[in-house]
N, C-alpha and C positions, 0 to 999 in steps of 0.2 A: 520495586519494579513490577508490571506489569507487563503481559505479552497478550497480543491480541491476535490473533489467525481471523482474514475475511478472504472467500474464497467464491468466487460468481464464474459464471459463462458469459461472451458476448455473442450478440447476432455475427456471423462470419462476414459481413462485410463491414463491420464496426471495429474490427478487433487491432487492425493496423492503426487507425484511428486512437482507440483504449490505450497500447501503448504508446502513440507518440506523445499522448495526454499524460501519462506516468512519466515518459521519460524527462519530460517540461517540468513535473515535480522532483525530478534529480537533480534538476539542471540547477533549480531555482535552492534547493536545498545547499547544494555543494556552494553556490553562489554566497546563501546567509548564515550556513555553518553553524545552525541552530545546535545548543549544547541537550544532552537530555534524552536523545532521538537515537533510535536504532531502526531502521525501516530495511527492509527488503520487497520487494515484485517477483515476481517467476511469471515466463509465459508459459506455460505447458505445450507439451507435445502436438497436443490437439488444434493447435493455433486459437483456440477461441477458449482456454479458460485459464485464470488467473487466479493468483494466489500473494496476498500480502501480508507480510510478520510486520508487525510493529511493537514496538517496546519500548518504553516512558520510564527514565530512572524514576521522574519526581509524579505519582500517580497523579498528583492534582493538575499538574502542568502539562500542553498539549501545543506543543511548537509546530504541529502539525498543521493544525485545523486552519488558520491564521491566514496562511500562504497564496497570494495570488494565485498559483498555479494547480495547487491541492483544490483551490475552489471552483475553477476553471475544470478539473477533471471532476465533481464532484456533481457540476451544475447539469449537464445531459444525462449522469450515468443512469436510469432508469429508458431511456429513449435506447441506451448500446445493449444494457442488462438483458437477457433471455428471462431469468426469474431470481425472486429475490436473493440479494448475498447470504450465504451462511457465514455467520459471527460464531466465535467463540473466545474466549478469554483461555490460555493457555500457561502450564506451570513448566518450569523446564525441568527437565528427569536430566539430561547429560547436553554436552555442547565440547564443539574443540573447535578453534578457532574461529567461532562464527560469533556474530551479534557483536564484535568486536572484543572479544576477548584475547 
């Protein structure tokens, strides 16, 4: 399994916008019930920065990318983006209840 943290700022008038564009990737997810997938969003406090965990039981396989909707939020993001996303790939040290456990 892998865990990915990506974590951007949007312009503040994009940022209602950023998540309805996420929320259309929940929509369409719950809808195809893709196996494999552990995803979460947060909007922060700040109203304009974002935070997303993603987690792939099978590293090679990415039910993610695929999705109308994920691509659809994908295809502006640099027009909403303030500066570029910070990636990291992340190891879990503890967890309780989260990621679907």
């Amino acid at each position: 399994m892998s865990t990915h943290i990506i974590q951007y700022e949007v312009k503040p008038d994009q940022a209602d916008e950023n998540q309805r564009l996420v929320e259309a990737v929940f929509e369409q997810l719950r809808t195809e019930n893709p196996q494999g997938l552990h995803y979460a969003t947060f909007r922060m406090e700040d109203g304009v920065s974002f935070i997303h965990l993603v987690a792939y039981d099978d590293d090679d396989a990415d039910p993610l990318r695929p999705l109308a909707a994920f691509q659809a939020f994908q295809q502006n993001a640099a027009d909403r983006i303030i500066a570029p996303a910070r990636r990291g790939t992340a190891t879990l040290v503890g967890s309780y209840g989260f990621l679907g456990e």
